[in-house]
N, CA, C and O of each residue as an XYZ file, in Angstrom:
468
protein
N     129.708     95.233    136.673
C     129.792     93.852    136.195
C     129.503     93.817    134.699
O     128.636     94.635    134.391
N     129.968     93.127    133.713
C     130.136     93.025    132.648
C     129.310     91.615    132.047
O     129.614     90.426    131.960
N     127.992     92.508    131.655
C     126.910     91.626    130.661
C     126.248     90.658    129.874
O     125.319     89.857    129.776
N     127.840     91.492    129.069
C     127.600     90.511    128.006
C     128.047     89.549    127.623
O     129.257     89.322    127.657
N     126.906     88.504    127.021
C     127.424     86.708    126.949
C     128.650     86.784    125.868
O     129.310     85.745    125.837
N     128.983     87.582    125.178
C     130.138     87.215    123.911
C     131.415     87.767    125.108
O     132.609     87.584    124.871
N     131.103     88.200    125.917
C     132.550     88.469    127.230
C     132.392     87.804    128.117
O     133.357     87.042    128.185
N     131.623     87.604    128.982
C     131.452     86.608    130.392
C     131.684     85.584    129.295
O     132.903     85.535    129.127
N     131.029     84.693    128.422
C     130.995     83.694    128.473
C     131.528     82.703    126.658
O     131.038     81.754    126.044
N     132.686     83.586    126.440
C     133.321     83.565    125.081
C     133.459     82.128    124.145
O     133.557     81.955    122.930
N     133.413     81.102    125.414
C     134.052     79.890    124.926
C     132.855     79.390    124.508
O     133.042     78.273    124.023
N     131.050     79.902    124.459
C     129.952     79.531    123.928
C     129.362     80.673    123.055
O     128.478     80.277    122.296
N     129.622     81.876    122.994
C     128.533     83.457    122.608
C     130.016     83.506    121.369
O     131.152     83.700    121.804
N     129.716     83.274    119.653
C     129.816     84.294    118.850
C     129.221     85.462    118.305
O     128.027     85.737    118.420
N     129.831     85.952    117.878
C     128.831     87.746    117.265
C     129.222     87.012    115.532
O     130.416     86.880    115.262
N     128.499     86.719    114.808
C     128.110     86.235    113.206
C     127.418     87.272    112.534
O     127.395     87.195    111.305
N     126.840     88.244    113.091
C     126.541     89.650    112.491
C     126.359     90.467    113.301
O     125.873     90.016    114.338
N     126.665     92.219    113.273
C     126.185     92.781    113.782
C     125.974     94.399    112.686
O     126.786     94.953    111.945
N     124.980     94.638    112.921
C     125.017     96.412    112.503
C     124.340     97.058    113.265
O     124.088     96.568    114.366
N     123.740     98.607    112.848
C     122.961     99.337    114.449
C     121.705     98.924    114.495
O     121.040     99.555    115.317
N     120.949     97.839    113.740
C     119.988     97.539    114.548
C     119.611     96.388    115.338
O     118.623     96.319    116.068
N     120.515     95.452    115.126
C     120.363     93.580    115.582
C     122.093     93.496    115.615
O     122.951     93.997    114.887
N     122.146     92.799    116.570
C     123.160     91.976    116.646
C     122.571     90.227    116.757
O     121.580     89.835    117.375
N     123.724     89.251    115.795
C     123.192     87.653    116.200
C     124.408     87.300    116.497
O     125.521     87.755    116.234
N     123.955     86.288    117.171
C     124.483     85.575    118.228
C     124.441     83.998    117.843
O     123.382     83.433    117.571
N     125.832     83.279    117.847
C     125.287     81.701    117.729
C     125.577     81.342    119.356
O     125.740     82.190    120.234
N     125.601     79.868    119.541
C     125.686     79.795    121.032
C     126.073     78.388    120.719
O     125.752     77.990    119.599
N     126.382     77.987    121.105
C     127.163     76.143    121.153
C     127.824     75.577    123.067
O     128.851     75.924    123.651
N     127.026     74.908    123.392
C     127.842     73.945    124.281
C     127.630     72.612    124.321
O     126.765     72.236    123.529
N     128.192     71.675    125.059
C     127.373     70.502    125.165
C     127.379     70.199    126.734
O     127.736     70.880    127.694
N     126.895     69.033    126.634
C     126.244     68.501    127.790
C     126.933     68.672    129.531
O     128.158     68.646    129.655
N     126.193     68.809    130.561
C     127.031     69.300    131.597
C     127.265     71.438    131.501
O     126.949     72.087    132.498
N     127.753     72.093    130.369
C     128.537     73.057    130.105
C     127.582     74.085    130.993
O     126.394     73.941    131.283
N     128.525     75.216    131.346
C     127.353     75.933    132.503
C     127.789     77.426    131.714
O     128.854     77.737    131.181
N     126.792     78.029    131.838
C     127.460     79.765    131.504
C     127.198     80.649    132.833
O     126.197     80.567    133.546
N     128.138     81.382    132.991
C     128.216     82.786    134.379
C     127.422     83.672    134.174
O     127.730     84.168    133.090
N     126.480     84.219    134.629
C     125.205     85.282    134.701
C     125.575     86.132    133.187
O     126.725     86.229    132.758
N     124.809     86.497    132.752
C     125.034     87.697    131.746
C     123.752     88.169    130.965
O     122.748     87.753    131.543
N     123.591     88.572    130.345
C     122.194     89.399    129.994
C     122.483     89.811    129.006
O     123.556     90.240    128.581
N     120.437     89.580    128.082
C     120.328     89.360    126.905
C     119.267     90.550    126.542
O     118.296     90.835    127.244
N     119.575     91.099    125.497
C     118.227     92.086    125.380
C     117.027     91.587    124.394
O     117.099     90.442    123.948
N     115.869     92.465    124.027
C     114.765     92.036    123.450
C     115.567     90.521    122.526
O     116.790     90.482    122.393
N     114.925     89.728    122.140
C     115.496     88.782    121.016
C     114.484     87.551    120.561
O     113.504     87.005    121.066
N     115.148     87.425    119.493
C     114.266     86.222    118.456
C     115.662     84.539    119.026
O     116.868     84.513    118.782
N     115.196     83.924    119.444
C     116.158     82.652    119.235
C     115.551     81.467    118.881
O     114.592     80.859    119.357
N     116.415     81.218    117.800
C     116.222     80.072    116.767
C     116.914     78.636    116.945
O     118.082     78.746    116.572
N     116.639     77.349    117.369
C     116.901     76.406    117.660
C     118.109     75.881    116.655
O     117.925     76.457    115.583
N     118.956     75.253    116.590
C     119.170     74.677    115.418
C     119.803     73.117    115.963
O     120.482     72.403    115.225
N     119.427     72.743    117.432
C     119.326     71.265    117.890
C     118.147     71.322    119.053
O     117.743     72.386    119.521
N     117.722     70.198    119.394
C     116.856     69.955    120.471
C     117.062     69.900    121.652
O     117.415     68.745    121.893
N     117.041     70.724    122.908
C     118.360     70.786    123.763
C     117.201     70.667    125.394
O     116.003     70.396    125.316
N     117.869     70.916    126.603
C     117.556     71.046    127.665
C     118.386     71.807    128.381
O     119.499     71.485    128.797
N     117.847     72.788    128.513
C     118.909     73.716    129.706
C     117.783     74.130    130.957
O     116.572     74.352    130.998
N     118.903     74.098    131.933
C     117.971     74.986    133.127
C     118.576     77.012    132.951
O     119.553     77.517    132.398
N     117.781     77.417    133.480
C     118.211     78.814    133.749
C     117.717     79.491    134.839
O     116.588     79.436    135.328
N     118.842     80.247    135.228
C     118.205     80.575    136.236
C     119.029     82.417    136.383
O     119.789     83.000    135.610
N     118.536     82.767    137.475
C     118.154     84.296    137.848
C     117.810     84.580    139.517
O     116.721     84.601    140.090
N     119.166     84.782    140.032
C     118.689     84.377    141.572
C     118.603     83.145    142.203
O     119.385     82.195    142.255
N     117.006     83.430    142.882
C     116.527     81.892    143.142
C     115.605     81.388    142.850
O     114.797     80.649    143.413
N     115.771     82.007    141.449
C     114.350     81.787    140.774
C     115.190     81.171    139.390
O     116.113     81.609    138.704
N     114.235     79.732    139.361
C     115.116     79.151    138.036
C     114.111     78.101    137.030
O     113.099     77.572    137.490
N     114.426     77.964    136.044
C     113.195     76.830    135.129
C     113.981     75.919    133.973
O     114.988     76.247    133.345
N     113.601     75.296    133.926
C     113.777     74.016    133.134
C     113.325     74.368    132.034
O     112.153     74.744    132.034
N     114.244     74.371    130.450
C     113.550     74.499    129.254
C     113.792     73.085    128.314
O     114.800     72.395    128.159
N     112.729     72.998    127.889
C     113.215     71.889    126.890
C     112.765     72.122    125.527
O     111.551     72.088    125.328
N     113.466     72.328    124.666
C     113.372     72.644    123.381
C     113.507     71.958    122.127
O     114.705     71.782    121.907
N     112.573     71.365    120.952
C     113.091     71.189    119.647
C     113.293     71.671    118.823
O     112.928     72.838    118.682
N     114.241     70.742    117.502
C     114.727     71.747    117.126
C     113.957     72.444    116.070
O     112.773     72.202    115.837
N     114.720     73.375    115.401
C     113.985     74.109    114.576
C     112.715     75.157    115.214
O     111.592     75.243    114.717
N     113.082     75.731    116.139
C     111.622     76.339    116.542
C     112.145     78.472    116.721
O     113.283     78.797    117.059
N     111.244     79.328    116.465
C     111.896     80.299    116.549
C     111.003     80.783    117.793
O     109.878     80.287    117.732
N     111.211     81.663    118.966
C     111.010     81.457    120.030
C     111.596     83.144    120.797
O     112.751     83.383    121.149
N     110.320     84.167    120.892
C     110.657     85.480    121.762
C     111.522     85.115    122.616
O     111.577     83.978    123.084
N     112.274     86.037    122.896
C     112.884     85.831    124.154
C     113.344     87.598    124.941
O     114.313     88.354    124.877
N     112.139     87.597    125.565
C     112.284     88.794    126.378
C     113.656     89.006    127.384
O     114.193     88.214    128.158
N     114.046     90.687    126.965
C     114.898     91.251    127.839
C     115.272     90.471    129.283
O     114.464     90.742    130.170
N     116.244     89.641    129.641
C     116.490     88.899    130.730
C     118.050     88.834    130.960
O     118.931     88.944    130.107
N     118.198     88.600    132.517
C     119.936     88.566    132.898
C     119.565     86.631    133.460
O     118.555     86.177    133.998
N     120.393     86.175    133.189
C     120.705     84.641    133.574
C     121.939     83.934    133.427
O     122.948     84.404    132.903
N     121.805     82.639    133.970
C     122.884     81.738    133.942
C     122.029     80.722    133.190
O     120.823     80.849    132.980
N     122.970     79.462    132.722
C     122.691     78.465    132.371
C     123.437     77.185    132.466
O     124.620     77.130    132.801
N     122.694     76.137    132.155
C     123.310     74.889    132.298
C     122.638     73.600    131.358
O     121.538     73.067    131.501
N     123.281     73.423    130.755
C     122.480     72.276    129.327
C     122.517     71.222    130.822
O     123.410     71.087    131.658
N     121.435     70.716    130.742
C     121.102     69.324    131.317
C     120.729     68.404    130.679
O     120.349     67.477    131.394
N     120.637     68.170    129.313
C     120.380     67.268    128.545
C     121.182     66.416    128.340
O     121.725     65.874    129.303
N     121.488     66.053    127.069
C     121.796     64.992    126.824
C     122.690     64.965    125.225
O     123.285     64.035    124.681
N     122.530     66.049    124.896
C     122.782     66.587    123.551
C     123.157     68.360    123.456
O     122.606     69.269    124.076
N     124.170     68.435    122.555
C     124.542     70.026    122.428
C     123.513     70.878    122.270
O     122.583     70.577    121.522
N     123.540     72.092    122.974
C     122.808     73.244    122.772
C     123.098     73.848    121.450
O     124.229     73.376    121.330
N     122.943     74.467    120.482
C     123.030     75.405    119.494
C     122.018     75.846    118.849
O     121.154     75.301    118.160
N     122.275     77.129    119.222
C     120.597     78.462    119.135
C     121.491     79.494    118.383
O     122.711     79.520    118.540
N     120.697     80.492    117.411
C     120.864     81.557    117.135
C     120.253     82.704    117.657
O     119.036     82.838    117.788
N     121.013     83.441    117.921
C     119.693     84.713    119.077
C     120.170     86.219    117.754
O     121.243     86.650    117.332
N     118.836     86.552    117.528
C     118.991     87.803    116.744
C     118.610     88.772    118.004
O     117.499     88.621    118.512
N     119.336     89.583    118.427
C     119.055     90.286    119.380
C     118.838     91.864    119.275
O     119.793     92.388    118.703
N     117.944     92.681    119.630
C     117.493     93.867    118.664
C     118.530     94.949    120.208
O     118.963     94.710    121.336
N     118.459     96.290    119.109
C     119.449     97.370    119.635
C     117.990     98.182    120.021
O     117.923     98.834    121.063
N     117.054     98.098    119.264
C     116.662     98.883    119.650
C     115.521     99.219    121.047
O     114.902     98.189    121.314
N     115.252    100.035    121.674
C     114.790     99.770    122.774
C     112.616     99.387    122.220
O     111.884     99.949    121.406
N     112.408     98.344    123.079
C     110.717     98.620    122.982
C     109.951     99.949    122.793
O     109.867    100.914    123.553
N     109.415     99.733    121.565
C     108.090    100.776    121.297
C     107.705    101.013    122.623
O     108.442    101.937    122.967
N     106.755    100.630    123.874
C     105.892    100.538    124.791
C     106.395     99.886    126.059
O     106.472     98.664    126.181
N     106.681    100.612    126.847
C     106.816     99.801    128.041
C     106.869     98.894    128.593
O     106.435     99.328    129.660
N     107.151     97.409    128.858
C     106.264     96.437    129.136
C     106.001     96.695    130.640
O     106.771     97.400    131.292
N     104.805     96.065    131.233
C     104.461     95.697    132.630
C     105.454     95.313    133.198
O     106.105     94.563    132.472
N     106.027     95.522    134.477
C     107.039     94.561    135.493
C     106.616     93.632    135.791
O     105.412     93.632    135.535
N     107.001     92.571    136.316
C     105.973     91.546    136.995
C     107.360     91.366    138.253
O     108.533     91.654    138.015
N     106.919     90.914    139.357
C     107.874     90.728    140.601
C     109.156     89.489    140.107
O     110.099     89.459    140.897
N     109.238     88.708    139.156
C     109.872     87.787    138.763
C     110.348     88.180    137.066
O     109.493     87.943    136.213
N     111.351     88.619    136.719
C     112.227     88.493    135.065
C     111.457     87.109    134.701
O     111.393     86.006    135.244
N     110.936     87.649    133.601
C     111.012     86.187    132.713
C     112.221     85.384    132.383
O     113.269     85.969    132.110
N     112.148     84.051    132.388
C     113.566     83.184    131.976
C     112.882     82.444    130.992
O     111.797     81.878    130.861
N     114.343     82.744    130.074
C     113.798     81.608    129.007
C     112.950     81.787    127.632
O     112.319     82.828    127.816
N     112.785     81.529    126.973
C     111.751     81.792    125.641
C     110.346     81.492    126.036
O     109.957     80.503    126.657
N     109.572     82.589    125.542
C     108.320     82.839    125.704
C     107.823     81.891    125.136
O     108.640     81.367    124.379
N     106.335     81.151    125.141
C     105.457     80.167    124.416
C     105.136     81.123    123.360
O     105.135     82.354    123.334
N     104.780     79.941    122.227
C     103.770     80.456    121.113
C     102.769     81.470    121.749
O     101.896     81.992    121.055
């Protein structure tokens, strides 16, 4: 199965830079718009509207609500999505090539979504 959001899901995932250590990513949909599973590696994503999406992973899923302007981890994760808001999504994701220094812990559940401060 094929990954990545700039292929599963073209009509929202541009590539705006890439070299061998980061690739970025813009992302644009609006309201209602859904994306097909695909997966994101280590990454920084940067708001650039105030949005609401659900995401989900299985049957395991969460509600994000975001303003704008905020820059926001976003750990190694495979998901779908769906803006439920009310207003367009548009995020920048700097997404790193390279693999983690350190291992992280598993936990029985993928994180979804951008990590808190």
């Amino acid at each position: 199965m094929q990954s990545d959001p700039v292929v599963t899901n073209p009509q929202f995932y541009r590539v705006i830079f890439e070299n061998e250590r980061v690739r970025v990513l813009e992302y644009l949909d609006r309201p209602g718009d859904e994306t097909v599973p695909h997966r994101h590696p280590d990454s920084v994503m940067f708001t650039l509207t105030a949005f609401q999406r659900r995401l989900s992973s299985g049957d395991h899923s969460v509600d994000v609500d975001l303003p704008e302007g905020v820059a926001r981890w976003l750990p190694a994760q495979e998901h779908s999505g769906a803006n439920i808001g009310e207003t367009a999504t548009h995020t920048i994701f700097v997404e790193l090539k390279e693999p983690a220094p350190v291992p992280l812990a598993r936990t029985t559940v993928e994180p979804l979504g951008p990590l808190p401060d």
